[in-house]
N, C-alpha and C positions, 0 to 999 in steps of 0.2 A: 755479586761478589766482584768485587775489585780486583785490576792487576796487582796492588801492593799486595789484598788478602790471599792470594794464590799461594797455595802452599809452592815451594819450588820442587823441581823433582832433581834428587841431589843423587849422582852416582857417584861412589870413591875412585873409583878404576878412572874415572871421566877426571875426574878433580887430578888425579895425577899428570894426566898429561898435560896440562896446563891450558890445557884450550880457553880460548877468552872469547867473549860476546864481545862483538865489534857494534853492530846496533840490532835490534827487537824490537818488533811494534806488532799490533796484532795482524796477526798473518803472513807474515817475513822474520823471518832470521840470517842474521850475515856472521858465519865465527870464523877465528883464527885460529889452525893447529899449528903453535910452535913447532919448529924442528930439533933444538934440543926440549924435553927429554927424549922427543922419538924418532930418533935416526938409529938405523940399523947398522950393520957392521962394515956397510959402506957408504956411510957416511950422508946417507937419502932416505928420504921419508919413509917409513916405518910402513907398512902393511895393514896393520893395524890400526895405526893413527887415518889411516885415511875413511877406513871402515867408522872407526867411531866421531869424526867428522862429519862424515856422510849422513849418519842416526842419527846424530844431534840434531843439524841441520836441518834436517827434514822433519822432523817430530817438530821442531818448534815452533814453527808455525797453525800446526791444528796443535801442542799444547796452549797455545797462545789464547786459542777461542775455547777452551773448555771451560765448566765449572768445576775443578778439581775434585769438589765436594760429592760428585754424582758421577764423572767419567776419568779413565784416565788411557795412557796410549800404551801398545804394543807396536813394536818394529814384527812385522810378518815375515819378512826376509831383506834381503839386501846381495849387492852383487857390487864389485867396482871392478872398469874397466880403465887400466893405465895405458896411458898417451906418451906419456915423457917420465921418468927421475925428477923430484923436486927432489934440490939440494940447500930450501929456504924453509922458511914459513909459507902457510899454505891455506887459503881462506876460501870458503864455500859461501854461497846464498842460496834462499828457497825462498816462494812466496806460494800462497793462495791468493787467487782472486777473492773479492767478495760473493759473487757467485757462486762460486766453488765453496765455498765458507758456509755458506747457507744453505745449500744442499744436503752439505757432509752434518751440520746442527738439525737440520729436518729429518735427516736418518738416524740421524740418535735417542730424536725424540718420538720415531715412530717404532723402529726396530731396535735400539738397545746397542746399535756397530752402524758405523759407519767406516768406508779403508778410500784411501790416495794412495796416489804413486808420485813419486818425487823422483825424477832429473835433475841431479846434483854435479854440476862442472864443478870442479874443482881447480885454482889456478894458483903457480906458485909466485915470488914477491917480485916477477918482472910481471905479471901477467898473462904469464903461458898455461895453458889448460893442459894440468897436469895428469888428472884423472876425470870421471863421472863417476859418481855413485848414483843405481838405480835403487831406490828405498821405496818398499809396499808400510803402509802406515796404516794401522787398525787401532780406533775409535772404541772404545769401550764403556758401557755401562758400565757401575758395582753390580747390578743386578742381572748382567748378561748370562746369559745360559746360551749353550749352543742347542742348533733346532733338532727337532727329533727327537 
């Protein structure tokens, strides 16, 4: 299956904020969370906005290497620790090594789950590291069962 054939994984809640793909290749993602619509009531990034940055970011790069058709991803948990107020837009990257890449496909084709942890700086539109998002990312079969 092709990256065209991949189905996309389309959230609405996600679509609102307006977050944009800045670039995606297999195994890296870089996006951008506007600051309007999600600035809070002072007028700085949103709490939220930063969480669902963080998930994005981190998920697309192992949804990058799946075969949608046999696996798809769960976010395990997530944590952000804020640095500074972004009072801009605010843009994240992730990658997998290839190694890492082929690991995580080697445990899905033995076990059915494979999980990463993603380390997500977060910086706003001077370049100041405005947050980290810590993202645990679980790999899934359709056909996963938990053990036992």
């Amino acid at each position: 299956m092709t990256a065209q054939e991949k189905p996309a994984y389309k959230v609405p809640f996600v679509d609102r904020t307006g977050m944009r793909r800045i670039e995606e290749r297999r195994g890296y993602s870089k996006l951008l969370m506007p600051l309007e619509p999600n600035a809070n009531h002072v007028d700085v990034m949103y709490l939220g906005a930063f969480c669902v940055l963080a998930e994005a970011v981190a998920a697309g790069p192992g949804i990058s290497v799946l075969d949608t058709s046999r696996f798809f991803p769960i976010i395990k948990d997530i944590a952000v620790d804020f640095h500074r107020m972004a009072a801009s837009d605010v843009t994240a990257e992730f990658g997998l090594s290839e190694a890492e890449i082929a690991g995580l496909l080697a445990d899905l084709e033995r076990k059915g789950s494979a999980t990463y942890f993603a380390e997500v700086p977060m910086h706003d539109a001077d370049g100041t590291l405005a947050a980290t998002g810590k993202v645990t990312v679980k790999l899934l079969s359709h056909n996963w069962s938990p053990p036992g």
